[in-house]
NUFIVO-202244 format. One record per atom (N, C-alpha, C): x negated, y negated, z. Coordinates in steps of 0.02 Angstrom, whole numbers, plus 32768, in hexadecimal, padded with zeros to 4 digits. Example, Ala and Ser with C-alpha at 12.3 -4.5 7.8 and 13.67 -1.06 7.14 Angstrom:
BEGIN
7D6C811C8186 7D9980E18186 7D6C80A58186 7D7E80708162 7D5480358165 7D7B7FFE818A 
***
This chain:
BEGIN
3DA6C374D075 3DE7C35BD089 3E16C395D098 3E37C38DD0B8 3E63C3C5D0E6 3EA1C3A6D0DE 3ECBC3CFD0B2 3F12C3BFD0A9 3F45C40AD0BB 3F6CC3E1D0DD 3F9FC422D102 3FF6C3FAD0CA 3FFCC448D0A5 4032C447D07E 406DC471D0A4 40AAC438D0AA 40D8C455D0C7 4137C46BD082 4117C48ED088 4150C4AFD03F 416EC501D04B 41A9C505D034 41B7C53CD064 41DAC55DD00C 41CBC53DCFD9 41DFC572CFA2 4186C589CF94 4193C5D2CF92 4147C5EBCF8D 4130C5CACF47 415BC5D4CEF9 413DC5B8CEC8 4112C56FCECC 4134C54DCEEB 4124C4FFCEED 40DEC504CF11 40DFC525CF5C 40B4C51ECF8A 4076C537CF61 4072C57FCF2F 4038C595CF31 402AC577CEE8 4064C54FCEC3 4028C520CE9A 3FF9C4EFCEB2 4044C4D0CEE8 3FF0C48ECF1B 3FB1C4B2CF1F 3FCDC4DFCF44 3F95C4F7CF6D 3F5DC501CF38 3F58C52BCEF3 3F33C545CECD 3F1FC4F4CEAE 3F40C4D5CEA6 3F25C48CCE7E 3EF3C460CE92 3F10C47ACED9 3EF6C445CF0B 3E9FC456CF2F 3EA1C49ACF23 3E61C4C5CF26 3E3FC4C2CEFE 3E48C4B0CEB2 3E24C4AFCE76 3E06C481CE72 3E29C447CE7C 3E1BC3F6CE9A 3DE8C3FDCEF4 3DD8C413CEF9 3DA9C413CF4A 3DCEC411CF89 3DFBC3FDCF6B 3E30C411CFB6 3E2AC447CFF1 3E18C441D038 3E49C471D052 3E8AC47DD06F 3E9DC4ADD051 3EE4C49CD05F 3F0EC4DFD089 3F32C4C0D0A7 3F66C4DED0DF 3F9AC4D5D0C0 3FC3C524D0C6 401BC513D0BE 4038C53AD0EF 406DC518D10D 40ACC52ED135 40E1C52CD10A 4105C55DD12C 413EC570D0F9 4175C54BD114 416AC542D168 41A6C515D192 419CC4F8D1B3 41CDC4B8D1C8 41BDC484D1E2 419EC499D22C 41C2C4CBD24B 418DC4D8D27E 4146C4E2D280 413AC506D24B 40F5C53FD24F 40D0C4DBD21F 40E9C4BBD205 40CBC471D1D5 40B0C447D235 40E4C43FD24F 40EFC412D297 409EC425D2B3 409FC46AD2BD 4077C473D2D4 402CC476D2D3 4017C480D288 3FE6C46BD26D 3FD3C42ED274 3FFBC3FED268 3FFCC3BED268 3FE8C39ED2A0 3FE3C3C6D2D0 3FE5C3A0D31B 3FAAC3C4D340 3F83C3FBD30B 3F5AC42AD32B 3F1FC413D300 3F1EC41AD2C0 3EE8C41FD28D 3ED4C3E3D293 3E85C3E6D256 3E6CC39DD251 3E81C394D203 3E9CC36BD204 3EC4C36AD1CA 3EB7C319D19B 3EBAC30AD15A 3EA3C2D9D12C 3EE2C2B2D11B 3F19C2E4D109 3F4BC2D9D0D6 3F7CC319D0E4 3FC6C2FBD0F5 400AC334D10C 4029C332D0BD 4046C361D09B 4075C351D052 40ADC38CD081 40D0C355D072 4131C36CD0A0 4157C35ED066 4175C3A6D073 41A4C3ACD04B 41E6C3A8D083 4215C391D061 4265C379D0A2 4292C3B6D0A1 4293C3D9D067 42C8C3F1D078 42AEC44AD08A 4299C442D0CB 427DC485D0E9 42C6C4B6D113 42B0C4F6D125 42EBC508D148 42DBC509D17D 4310C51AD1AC 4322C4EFD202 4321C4BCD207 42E7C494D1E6 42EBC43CD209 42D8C419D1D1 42FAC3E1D1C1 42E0C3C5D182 42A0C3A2D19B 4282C396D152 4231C36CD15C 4230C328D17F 426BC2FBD169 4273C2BFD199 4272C2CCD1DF 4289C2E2D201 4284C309D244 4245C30CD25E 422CC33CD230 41DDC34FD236 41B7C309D22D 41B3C2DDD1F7 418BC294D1ED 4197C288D22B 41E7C271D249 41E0C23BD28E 41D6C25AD2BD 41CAC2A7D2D0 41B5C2BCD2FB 4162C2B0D30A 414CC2A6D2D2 40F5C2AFD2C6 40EFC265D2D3 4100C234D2C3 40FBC1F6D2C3 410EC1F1D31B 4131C1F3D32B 414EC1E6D38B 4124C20CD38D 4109C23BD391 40B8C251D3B0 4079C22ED393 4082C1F6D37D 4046C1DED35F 4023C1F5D334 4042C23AD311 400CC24BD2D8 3FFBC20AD29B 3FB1C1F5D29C 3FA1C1CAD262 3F93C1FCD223 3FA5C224D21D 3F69C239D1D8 3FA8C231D198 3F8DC220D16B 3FD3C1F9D134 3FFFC234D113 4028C22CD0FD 4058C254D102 408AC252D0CB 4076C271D097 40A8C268D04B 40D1C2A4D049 4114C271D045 413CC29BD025 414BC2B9CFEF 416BC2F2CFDD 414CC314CFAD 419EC33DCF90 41C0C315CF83 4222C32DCF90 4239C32CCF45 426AC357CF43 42ADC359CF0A 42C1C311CF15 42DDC2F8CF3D 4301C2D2CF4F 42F9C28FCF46 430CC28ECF12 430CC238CED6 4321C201CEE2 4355C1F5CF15 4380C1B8CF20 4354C182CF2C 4364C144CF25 4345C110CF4B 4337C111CF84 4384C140CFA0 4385C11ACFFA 436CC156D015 4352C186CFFB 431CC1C0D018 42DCC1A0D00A 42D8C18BCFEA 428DC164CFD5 4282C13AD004 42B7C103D02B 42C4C0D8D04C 42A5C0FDD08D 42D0C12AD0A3 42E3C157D0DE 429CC15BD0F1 427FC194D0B8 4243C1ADD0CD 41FDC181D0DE 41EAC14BD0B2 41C7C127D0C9 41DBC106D109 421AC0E5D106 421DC0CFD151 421BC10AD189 4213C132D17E 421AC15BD1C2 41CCC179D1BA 4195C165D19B 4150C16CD1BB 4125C17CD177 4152C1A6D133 4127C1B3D100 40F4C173D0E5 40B1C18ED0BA 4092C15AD0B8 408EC150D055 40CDC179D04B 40CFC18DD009 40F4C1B4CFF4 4123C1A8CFCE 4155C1DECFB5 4163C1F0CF53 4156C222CF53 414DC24BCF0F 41A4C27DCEF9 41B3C26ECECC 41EDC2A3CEC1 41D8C2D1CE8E 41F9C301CEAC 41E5C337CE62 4212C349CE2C 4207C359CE03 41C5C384CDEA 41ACC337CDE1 4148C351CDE6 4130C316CDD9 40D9C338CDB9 40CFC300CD86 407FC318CD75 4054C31ECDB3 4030C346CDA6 4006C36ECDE5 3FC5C323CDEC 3FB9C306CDAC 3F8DC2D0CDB4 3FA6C2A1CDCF 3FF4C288CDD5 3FFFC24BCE01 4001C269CE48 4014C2A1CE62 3FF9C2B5CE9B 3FBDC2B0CEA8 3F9DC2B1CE86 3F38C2C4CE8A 3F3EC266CE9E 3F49C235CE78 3F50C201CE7D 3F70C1E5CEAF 3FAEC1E6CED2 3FB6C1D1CEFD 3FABC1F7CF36 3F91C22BCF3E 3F50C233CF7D 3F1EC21BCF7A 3EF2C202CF57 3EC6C1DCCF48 3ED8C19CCF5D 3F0CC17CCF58 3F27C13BCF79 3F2CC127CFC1 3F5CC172CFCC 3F5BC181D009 3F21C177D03B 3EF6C1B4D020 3EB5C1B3D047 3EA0C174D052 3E95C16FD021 3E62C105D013 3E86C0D9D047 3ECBC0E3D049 3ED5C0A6D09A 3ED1C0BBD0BC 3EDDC106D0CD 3EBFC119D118 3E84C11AD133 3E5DC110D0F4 3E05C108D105 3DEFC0D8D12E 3DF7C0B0D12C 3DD3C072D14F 3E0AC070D1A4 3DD1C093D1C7 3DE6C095D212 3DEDC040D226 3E2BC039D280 3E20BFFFD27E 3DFABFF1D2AC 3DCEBFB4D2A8 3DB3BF9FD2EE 3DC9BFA9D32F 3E13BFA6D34A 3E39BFAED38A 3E55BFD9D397 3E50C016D3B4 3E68C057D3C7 3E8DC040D40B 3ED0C063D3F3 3F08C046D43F 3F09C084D448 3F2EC07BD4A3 3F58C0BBD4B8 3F74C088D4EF 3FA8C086D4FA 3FBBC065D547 3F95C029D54E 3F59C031D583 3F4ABFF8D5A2 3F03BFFFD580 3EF4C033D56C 3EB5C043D555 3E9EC042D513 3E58BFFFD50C 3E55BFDFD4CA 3E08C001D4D3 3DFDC018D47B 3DBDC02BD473 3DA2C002D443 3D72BFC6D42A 3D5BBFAFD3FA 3D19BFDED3D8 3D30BFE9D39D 3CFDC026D37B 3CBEBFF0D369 3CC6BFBCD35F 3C8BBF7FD331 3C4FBF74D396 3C80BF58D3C5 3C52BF49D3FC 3C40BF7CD424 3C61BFBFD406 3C5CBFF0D429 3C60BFEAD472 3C95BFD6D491 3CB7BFB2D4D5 3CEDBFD1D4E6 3CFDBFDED512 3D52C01ED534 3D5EBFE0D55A 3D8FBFE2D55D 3DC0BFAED5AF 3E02BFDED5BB 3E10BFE9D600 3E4CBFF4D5FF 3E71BFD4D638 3EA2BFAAD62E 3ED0BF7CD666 3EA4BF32D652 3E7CBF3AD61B 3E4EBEF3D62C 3E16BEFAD640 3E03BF2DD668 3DC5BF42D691 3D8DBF76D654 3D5CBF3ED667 3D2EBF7DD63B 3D27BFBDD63F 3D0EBFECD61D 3CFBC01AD62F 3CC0C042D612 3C92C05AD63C 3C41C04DD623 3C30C0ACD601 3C34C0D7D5C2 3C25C0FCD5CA 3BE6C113D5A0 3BE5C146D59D 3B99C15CD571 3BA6C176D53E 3B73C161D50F 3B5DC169D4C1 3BA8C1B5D4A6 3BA2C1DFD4D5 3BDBC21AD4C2 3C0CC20ED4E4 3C16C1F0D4FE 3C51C1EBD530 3C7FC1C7D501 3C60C19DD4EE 3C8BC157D4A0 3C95C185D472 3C72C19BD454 3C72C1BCD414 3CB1C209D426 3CC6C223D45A 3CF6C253D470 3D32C227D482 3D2EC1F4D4B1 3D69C1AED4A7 3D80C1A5D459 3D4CC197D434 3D71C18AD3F6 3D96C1BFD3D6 3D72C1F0D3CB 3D90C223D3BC 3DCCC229D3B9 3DDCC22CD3FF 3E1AC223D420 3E4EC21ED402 3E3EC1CAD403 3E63C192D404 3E70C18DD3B7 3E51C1B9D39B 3E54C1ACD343 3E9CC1EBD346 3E96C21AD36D 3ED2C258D374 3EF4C246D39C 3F1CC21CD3C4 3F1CC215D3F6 3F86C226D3E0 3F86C25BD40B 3FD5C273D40C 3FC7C2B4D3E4 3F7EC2B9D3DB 3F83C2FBD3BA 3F57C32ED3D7 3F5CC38AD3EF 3F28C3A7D402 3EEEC3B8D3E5 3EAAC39BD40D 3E78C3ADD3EE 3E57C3F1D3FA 3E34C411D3D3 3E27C45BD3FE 3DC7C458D415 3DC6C46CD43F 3D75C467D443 3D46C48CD3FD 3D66C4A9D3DC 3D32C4BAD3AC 3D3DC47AD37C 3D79C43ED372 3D79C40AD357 3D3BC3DCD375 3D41C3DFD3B5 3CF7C3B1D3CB 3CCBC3BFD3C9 3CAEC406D3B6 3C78C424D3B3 3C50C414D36E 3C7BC40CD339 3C6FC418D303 3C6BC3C5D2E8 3CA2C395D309 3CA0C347D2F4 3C7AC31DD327 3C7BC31FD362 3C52C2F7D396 3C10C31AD3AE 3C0EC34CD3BA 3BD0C372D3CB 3BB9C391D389 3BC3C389D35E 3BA7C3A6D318 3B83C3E6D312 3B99C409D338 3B8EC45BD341 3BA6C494D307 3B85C4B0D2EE 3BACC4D7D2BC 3BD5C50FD2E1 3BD2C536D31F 3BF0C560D351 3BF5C545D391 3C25C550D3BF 3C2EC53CD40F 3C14C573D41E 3BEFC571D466 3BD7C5A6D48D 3BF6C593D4C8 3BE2C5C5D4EB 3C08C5CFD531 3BF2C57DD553 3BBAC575D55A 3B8EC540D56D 3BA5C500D54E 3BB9C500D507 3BC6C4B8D4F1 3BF8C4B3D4F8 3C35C4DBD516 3C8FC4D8D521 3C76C4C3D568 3C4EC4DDD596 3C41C4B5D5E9 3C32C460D5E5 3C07C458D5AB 3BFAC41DD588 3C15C3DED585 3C5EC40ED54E 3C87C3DFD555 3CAFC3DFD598 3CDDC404D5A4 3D05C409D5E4 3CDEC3D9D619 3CA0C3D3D621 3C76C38CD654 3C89C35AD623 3C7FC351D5F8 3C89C303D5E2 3CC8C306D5D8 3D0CC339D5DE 3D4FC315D5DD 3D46C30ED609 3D47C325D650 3D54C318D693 3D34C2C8D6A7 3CF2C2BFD689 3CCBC27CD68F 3CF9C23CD67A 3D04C25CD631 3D2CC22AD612 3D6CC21AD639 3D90C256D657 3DC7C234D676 3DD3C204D6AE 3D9AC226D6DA 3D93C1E9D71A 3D8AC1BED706 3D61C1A3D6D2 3D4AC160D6D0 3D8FC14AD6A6 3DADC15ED68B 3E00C13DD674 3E27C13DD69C 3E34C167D6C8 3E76C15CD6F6 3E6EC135D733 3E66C0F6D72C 3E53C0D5D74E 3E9CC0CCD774 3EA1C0B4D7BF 3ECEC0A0D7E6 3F09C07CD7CD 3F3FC095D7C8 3F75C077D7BB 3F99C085D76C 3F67C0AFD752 3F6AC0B7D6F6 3F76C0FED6FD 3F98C107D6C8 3FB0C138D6BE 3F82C178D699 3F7AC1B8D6BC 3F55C1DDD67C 3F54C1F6D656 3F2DC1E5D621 3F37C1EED5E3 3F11C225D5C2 3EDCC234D5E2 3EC5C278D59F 3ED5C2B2D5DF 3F02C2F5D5A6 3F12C32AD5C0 3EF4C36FD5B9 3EEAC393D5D9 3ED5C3D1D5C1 3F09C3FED5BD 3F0AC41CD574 3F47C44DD55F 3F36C47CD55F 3F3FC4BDD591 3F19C4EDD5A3 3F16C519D55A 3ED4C53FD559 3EC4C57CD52D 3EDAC563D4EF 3EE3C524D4DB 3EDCC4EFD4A0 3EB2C4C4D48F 3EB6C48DD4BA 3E7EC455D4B4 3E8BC40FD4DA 3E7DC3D5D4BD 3E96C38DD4F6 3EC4C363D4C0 3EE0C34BD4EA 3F27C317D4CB 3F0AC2D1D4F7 3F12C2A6D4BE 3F03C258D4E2 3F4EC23FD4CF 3F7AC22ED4FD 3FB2C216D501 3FCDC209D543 3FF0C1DED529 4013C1B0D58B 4037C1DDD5A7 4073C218D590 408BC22ED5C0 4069C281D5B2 4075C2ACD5F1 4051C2F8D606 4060C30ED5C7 4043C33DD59F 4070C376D56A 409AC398D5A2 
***
């Protein structure tokens, strides 16, 4: 499990971090909401722990920014900040869990464990726009119209569509869809044919396109260009 800790007092951060390592964790820390944003939208990630009160931009900022990009991966808050109506705040604006501190390191251990457990069970219907993927009939439509692809072509769709508002990097597909322990020159040509495959057969007439290539990064599946 891959947890990216966003805490910008070093004490706090490098107890997560050390706790959270002892426990099997891997774990990521950013010290700021920028350098957190970005992880978040780059890495393959299990579990975000946000802390709010970061400098330049508070963490709420950062949650609804990640959320309006569609980041799914769950997202506990991890704050000083005791009130009800921060408790209120933060769940409604995308957290999937909120913790105040100081707090036993085991109800953290515990409610990531919660966490995780509902994010587990993927759903049958992968949206984007017009474009529906059923993971059970293993079936694409987009506008209504079928769309017919191959054994990898679905399995890189889903992918996708499981990140979808977030960049994937080709050594991410190398390692989760092509199950490669290294990319070679040859398996990055690989992929780059099956994005290009994959896209024609989605951008069908009149629809908008949706998977992007983010140069000398990786691909974004989202409705409008990065």
């Amino acid at each position: 499990m891959r947890v990216l800790v966003i805490e910008d007092e070093p004490k706090v951060a490098a107890g997560l971090r050390d706790g959270l390592q002892g426990e099997g964790y891997d774990v990521i820390v950013e010290a700021t909401a920028e350098g957190g944003f970005y992880r978040a939208t780059t890495e393959e990630l299990d579990l975000v722990l946000l802390d709010l009160g970061l400098p330049a931009r508070d963490g709420l900022e950062i949650l609804r920014a990640l959320r309006e990009r569609g980041l799914k991966t769950p997202i506990l808050i991890v704050t000083a900040r005791d009130a009800a109506e921060d408790r209120v705040l933060g769940l409604d604006s995308g957290a999937d869990d909120y913790l105040v501190k100081p707090f036993a390191f085991e109800e953290l251990l515990a409610r990531m464990r919660a966490v995780l457990r509902r994010g587990a069970a993927d759903p049958r219907l992968l949206m984007l726009d017009d474009l529906a993927l059923d993971v059970h009939e293993r079936t694409v439509t987009r506008a209504g119209v079928r769309i017919e692809l191959t054994v990898r072509e679905f399995e890189l769709l889903q992918y996708l569509m499981k990140r979808q508002g977030q960049i994937v990097s080709r050594d991410a597909l190398t390692a989760d869809v092509w199950r490669e322990s290294a990319r070679s020159t040859t398996l990055s040509n690989v992929i780059d044919v099956h994005i290009a495959r994959l896209r024609r057969k989605l951008d069908v007439a009149a629809s908008a396109p949706l998977v992007h290539t983010v140069r000398g990064v990786g691909f974004l599946l989202r409705k409008e260009a990065p």
